[in-house]
N, CA, C and O of each residue as an XYZ file, in Angstrom:
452
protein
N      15.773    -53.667    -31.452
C      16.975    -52.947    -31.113
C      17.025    -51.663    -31.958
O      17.017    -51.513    -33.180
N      17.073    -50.868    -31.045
C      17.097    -49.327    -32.272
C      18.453    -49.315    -33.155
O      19.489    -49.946    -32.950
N      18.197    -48.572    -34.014
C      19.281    -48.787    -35.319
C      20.418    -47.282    -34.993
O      20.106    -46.120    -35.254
N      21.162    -47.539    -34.644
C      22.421    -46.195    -35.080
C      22.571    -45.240    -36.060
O      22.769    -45.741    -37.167
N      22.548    -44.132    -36.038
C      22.179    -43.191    -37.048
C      24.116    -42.950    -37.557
O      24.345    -41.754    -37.379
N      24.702    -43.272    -37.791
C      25.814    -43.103    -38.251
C      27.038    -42.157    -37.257
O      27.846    -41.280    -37.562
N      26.656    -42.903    -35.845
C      27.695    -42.074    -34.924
C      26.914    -40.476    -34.478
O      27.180    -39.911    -33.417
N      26.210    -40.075    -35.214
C      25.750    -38.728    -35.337
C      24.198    -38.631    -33.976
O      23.091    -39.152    -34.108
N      24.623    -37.931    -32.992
C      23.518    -37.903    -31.721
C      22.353    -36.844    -32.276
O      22.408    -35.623    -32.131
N      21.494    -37.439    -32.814
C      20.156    -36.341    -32.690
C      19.186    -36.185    -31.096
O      18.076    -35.651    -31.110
N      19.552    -36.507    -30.336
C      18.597    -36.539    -29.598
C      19.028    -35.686    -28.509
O      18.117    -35.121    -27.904
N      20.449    -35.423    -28.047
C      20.863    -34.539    -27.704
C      21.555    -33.152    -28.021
O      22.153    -33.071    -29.093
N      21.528    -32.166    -27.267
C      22.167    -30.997    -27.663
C      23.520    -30.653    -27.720
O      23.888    -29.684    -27.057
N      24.696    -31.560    -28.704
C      26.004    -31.219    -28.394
C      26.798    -30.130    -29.329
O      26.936    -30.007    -30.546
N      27.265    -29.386    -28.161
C      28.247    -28.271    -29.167
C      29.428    -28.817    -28.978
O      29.684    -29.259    -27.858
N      29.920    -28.860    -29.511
C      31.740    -28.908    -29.810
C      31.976    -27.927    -29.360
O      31.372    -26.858    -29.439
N      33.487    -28.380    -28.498
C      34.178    -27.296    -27.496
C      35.473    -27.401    -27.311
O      35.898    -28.550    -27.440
N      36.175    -26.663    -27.075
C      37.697    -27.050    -27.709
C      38.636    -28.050    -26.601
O      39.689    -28.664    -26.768
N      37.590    -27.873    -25.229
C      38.295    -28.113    -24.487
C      37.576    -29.143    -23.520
O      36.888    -28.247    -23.030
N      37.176    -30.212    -22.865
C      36.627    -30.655    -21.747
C      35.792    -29.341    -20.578
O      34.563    -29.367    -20.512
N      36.436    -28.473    -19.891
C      36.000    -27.828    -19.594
C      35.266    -27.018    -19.850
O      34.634    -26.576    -18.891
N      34.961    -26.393    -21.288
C      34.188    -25.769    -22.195
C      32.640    -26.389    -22.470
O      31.437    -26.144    -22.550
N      33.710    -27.402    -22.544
C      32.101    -28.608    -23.300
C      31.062    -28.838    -22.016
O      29.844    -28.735    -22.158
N      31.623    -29.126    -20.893
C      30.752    -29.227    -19.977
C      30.160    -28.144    -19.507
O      29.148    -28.278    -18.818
N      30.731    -26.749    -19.820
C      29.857    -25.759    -19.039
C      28.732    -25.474    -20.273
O      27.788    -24.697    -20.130
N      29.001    -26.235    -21.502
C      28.109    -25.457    -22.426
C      27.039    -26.425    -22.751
O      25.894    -26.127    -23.091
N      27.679    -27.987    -22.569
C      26.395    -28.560    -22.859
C      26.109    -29.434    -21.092
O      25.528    -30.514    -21.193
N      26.370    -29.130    -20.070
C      25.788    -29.220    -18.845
C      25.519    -28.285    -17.799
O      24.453    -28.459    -17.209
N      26.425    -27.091    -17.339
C      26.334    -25.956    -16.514
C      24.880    -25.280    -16.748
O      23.740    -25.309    -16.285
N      25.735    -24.579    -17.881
C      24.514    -23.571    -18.621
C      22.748    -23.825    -18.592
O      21.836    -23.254    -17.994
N      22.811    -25.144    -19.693
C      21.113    -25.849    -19.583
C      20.980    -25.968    -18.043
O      20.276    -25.076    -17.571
N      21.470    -26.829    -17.162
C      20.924    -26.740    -15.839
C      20.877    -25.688    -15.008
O      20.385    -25.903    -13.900
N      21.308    -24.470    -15.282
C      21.315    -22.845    -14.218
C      20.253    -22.368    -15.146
O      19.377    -21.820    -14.479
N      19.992    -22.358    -16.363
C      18.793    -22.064    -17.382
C      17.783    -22.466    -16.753
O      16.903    -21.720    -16.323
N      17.820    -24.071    -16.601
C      16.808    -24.925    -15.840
C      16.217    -24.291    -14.404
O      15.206    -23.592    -14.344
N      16.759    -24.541    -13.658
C      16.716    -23.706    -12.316
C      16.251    -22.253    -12.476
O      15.144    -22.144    -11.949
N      16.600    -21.303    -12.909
C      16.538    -19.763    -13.582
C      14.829    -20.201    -13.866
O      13.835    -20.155    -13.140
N      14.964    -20.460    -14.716
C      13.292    -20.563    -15.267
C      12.106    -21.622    -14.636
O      10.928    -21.681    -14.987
N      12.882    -22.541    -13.459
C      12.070    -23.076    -12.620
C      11.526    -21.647    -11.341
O      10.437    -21.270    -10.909
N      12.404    -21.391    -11.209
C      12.067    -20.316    -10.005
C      11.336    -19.195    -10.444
O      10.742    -18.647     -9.515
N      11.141    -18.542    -11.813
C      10.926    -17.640    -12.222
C       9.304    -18.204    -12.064
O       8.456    -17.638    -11.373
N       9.126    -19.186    -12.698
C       7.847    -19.877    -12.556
C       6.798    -20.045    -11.574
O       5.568    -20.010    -11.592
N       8.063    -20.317    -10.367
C       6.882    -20.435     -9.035
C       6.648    -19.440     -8.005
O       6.073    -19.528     -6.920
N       7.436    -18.116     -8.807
C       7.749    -16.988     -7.785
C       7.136    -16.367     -8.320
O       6.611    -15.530     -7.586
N       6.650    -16.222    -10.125
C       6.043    -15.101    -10.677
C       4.315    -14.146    -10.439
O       3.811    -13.143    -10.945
N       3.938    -15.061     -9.497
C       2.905    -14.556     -8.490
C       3.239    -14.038     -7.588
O       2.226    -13.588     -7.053
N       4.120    -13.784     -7.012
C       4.117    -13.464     -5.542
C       5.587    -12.199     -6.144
O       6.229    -11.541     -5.325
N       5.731    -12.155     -7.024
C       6.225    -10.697     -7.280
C       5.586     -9.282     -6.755
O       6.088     -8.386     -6.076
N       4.043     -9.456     -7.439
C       3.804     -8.151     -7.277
C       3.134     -7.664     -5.593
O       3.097     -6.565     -5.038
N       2.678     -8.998     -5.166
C       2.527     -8.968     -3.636
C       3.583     -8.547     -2.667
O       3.268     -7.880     -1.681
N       4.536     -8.818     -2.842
C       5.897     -8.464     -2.246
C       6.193     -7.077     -2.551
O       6.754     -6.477     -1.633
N       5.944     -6.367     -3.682
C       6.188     -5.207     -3.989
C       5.150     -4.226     -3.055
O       5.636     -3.234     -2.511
N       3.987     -4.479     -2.923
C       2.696     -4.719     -2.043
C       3.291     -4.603     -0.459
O       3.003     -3.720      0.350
N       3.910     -5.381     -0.319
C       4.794     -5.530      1.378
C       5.330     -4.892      1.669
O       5.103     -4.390      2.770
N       6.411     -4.468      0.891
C       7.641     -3.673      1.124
C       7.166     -2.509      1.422
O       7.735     -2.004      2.390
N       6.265     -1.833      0.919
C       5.145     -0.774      1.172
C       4.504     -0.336      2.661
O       4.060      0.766      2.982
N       4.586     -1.389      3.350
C       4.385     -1.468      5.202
C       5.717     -1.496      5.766
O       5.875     -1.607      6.982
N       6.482     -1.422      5.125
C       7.770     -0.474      6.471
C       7.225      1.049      6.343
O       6.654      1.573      5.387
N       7.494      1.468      7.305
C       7.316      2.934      7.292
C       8.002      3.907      7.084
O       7.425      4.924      6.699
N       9.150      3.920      7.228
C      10.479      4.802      6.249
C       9.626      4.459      4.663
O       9.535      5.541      4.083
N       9.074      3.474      3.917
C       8.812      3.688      2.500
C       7.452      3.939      2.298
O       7.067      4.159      1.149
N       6.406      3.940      3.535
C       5.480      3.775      3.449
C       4.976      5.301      3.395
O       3.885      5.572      2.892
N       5.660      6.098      3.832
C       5.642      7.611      4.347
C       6.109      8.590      3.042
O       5.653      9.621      2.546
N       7.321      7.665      2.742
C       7.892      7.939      1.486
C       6.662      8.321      0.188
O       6.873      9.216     -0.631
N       5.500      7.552      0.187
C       4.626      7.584     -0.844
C       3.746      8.818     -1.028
O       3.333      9.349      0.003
N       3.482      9.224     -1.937
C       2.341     10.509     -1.618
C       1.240     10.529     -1.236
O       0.794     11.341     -0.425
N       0.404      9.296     -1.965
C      -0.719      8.685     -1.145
C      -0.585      7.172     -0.679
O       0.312      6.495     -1.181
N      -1.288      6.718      0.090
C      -1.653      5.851      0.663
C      -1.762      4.993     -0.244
O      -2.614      5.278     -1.085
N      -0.940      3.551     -0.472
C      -0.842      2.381     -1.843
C      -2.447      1.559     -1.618
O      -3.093      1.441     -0.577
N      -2.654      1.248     -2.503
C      -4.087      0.268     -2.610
C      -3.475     -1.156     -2.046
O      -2.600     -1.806     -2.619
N      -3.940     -1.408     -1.146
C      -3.485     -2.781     -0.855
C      -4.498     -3.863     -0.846
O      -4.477     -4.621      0.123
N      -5.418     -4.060     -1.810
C      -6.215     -4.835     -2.453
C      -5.967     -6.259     -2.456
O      -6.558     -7.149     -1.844
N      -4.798     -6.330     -3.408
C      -4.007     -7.520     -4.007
C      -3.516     -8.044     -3.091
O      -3.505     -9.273     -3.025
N      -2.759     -6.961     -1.746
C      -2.273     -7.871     -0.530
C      -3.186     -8.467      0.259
O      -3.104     -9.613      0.701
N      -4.533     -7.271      0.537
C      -5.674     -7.873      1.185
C      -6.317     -9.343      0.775
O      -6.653    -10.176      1.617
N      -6.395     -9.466     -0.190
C      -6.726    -10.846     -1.455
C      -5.367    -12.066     -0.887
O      -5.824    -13.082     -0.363
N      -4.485    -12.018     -0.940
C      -3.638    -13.135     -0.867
C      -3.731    -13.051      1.343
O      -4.170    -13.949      2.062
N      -3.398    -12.263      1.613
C      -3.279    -12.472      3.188
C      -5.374    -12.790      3.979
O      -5.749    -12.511      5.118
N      -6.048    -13.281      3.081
C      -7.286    -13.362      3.831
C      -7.376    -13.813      4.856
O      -7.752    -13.247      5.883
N      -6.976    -15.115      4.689
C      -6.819    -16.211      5.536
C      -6.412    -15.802      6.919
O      -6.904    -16.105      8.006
N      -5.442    -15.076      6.625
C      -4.779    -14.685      8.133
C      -5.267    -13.289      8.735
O      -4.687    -12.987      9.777
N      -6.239    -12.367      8.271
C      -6.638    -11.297      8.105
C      -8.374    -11.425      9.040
O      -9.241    -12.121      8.510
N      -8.701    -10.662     10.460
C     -10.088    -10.994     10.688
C     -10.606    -10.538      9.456
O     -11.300    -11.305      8.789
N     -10.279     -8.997      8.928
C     -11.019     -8.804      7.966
C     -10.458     -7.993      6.794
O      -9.828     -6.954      6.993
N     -10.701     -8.496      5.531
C      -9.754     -7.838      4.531
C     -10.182     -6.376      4.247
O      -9.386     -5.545      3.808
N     -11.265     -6.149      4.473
C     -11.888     -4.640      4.370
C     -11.117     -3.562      5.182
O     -10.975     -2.384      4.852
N     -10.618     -4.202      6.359
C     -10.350     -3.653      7.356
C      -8.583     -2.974      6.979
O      -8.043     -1.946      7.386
N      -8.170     -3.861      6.225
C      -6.524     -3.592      6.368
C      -6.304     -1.636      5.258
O      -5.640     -0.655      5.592
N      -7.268     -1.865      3.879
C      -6.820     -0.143      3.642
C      -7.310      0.681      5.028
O      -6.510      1.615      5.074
N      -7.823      0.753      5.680
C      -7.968      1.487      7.065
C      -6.730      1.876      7.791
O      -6.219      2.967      8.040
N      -6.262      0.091      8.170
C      -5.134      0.061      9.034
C      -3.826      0.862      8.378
O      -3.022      1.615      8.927
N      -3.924      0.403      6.954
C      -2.672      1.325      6.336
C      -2.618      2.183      6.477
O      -1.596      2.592      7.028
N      -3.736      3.199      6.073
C      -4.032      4.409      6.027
C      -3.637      5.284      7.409
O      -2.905      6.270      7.328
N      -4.305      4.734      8.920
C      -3.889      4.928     10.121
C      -2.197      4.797     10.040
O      -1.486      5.795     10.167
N      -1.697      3.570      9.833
C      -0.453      3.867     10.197
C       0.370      4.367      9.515
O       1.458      4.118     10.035
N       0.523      5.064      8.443
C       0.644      5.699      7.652
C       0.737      7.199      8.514
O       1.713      7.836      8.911
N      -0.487      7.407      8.592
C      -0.778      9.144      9.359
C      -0.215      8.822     10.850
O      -0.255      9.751     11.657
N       0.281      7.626     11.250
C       0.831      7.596     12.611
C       2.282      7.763     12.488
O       2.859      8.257     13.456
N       2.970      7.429     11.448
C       3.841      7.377     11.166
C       4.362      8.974     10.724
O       5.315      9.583     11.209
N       3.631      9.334      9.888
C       4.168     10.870      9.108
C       4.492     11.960     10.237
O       4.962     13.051      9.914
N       4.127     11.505     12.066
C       3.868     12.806     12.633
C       5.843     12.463     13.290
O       6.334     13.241     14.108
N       6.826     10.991     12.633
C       7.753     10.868     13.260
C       8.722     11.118     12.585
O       8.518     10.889     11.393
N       9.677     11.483     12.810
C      11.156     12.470     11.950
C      11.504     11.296     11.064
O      11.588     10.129     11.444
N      11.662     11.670     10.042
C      12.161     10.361      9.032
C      13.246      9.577      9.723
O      13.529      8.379      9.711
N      13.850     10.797     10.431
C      15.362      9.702     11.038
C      15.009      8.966     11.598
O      15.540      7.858     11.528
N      13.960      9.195     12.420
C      13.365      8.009     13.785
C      12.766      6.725     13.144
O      13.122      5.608     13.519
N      11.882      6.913     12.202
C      10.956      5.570     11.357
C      11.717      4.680     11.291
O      12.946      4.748     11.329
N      10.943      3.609     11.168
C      11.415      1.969     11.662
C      11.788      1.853     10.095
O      11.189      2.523      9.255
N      12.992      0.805      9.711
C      13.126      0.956      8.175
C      13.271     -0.470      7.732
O      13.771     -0.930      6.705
N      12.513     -1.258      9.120
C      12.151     -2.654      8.976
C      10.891     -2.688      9.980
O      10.579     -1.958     10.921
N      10.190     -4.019      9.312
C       8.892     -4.222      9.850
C       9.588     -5.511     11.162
O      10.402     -6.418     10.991
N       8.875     -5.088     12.375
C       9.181     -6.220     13.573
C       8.477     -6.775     14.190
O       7.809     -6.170     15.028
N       8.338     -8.324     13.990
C       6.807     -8.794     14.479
C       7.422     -8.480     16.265
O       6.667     -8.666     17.219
């Protein structure tokens, strides 16, 4: 039978709080939105800079650029679905110069499958 440390909890994290409502947002709210916060940060922190990568093929932002973005990193994650990854700086590049000959007002400022 484990022995009682004199009323005193080491094993958990309790702050004293003046109030019930206090106490729970500080020793339950908080740690679990922390929890969550840094679960997601975790499984998303790859696919940050790919997405930044994406956003880059609308053409209102794509036109926006001075040159043509390296899309390497996107080519690398979209293989699979890609006949050929060599092929896509091409395609950018084309639609890119297909795009620049249309009035900014007109450009699509979402991509539509």
């Amino acid at each position: 039978m484990p022995r009682r440390s004199g009323g005193i909890s080491r094993c958990r994290n309790t702050t004293p709080a003046p109030d019930p409502e206090t106490y729970y947002r500080q020793n339950v709210a908080i740690p679990f939105l922390d929890h969550i916060q840094s679960d997601q940060e975790q499984q998303f922190s790859g696919l940050s800079s790919v997405a930044e990568k994406i956003q880059f093929l609308v053409p209102s932002l794509l036109c926006s650029l001075s040159t043509t973005p390296d899309v390497s990193e996107l080519a690398q994650f979209c293989e699979q679905d890609l006949p050929s990854s060599e092929l896509l700086q091409s395609e950018v590049r084309m639609w890119r110069t297909s795009n620049m000959g249309i009035d900014h007002v007109d450009r699509a400022k979402t991509l539509e499958a």
